[in-house]
NUSE-785756 format. One line per 2 residues: their letters; for each residue y, z, x of C-alpha. Coordinates in steps of 0.5 Angstrom, whole numbers, plus 500, padded with zeros to 3 digits. Layout:
a	Y,Z,X; ...
// end
This chain:
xx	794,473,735; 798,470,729
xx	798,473,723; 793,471,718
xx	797,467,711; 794,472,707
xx	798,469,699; 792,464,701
xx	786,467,703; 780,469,698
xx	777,474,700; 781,480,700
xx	780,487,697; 784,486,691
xx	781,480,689; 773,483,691
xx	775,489,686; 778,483,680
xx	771,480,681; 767,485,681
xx	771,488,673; 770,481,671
xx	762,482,672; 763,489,669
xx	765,486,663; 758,482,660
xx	755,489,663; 760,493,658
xx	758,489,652; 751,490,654
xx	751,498,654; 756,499,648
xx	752,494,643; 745,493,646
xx	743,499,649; 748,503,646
xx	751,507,652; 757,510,651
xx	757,514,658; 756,508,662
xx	761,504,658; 765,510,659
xx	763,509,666; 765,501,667
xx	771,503,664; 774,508,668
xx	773,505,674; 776,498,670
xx	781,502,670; 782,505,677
xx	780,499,681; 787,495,677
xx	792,500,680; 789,501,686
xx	788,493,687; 796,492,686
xx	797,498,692; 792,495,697
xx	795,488,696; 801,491,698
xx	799,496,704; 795,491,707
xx	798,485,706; 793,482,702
xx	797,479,696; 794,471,695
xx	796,466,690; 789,466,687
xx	789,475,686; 796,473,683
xx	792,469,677; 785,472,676
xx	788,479,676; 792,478,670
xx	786,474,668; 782,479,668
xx	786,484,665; 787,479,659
xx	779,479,658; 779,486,658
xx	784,487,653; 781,482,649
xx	773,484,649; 774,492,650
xx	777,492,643; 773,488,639
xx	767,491,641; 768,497,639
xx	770,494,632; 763,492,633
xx	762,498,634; 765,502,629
xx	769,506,632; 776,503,631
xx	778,499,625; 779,491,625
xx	786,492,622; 787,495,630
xx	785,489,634; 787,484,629
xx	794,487,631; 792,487,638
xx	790,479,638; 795,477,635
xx	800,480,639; 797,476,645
xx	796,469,640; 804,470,639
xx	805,470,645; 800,465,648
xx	803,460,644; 810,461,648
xx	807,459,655; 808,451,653
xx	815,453,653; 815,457,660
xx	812,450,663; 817,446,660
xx	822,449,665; 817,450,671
xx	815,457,669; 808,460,669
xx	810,467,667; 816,472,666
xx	817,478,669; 812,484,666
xx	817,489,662; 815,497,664
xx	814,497,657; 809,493,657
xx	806,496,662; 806,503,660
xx	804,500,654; 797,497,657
xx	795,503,661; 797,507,654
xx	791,503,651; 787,502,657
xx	786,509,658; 785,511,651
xx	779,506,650; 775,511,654
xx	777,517,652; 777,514,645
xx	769,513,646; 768,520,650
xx	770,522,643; 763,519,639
xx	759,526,642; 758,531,637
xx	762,537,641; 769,541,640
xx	771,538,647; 768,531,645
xx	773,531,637; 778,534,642
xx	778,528,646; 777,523,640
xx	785,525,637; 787,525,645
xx	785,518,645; 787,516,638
xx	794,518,640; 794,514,647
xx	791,507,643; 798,509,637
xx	803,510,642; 800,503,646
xx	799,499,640; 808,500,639
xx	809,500,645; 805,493,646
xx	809,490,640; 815,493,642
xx	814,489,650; 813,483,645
xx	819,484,643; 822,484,648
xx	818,478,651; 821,474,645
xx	828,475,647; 826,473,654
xx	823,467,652; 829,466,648
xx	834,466,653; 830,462,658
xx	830,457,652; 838,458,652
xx	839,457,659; 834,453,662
xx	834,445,661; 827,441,660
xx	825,439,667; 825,431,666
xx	819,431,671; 812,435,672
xx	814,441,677; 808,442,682
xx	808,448,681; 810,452,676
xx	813,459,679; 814,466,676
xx	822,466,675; 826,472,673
xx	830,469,666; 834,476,665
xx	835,484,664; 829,486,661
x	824,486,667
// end
């Protein structure tokens, strides 16, 4: 029997688990600011967070990377990294100056991807700065809100969440930077396409990936 052309295929396990955070996201706002739940809020983020690293190895161990996981798991990611911040601003738990850097970050950088698709590019290679930085914040949030609790081990964990969201927040800015001397040199060294591209790919454009 021929091996089935996985990069096409929907349903994967990967792409299961990319669903399934992107449903948790309306729960999580629901629990923190409806229902006002930190355990389940908590809860939603620390599986968010387990279920991201575990479906980038699945996909690789089972040869189930597709074209559509290539799209929705960074997708979800960006709505993550969107919607926890400001509903904890809402919250009160973390300043607005916080997220406003945060946001911005990623509006900078959205106003680049015109750029990328003039040469034919949809994305360039994530930095491991900035995936150090998106797990330093990813992992903070959550310990970050098992600090709300009025406990010794609770204000313990609040500055331990504290310090991954400070350190997370220089390293982001500091993948943007780097991203911004990619994008420069993309700029420098690959021409305008005179024609639409039929489909923009993921090209590596230099040294910092």
């Amino acid at each position: 029997m021929e091996p089935v052309l996985t990069h096409s295929r929907v349903l994967t396990v990967p792409n299961v688990l990319s669903v399934i955070r992107l449903a948790l996201i309306p729960m999580f706002v629901y629990v923190m600011l409806v229902a006002h739940i930190h355990g389940w809020a908590v809860a939603i983020l620390m599986f968010s967070g387990a279920s991201d690293w575990a479906d980038g190895k699945i996909a690789r161990l089972l040869n189930q990377s597709s074209r559509l996981g290539v799209l929705l798991d960074p997708a979800v990611d960006r709505l993550y990294m969107v919607t926890v911040p400001v509903v904890l601003a809402l919250s009160g738990i973390v300043p607005w100056w916080f997220v406003i850097t945060l946001l911005a970050r990623d509006a900078a950088l959205a106003a680049t991807l015109p750029l990328l698709f003039s040469r034919g590019l949809s994305a360039l290679p994530v930095t491991y700065i900035g995936k150090a930085a998106t797990f330093a914040l990813m992992a903070g949030f959550p310990v970050l809100l098992l600090g709300q609790w009025n406990a010794l081990w609770s204000r313990v964990l609040g500055a331990c969440g504290w310090a991954f969201l400070i350190w997370g927040m220089y390293a982001y800015l500091w993948a943007f930077v780097l991203y911004v001397v990619q994008m420069s040199m993309v700029v420098r060294r690959m021409p305008k396409l005179r024609h639409r591209a039929s489909q923009p790919v993921v090209r590596k454009a230099g040294g910092h990936g």
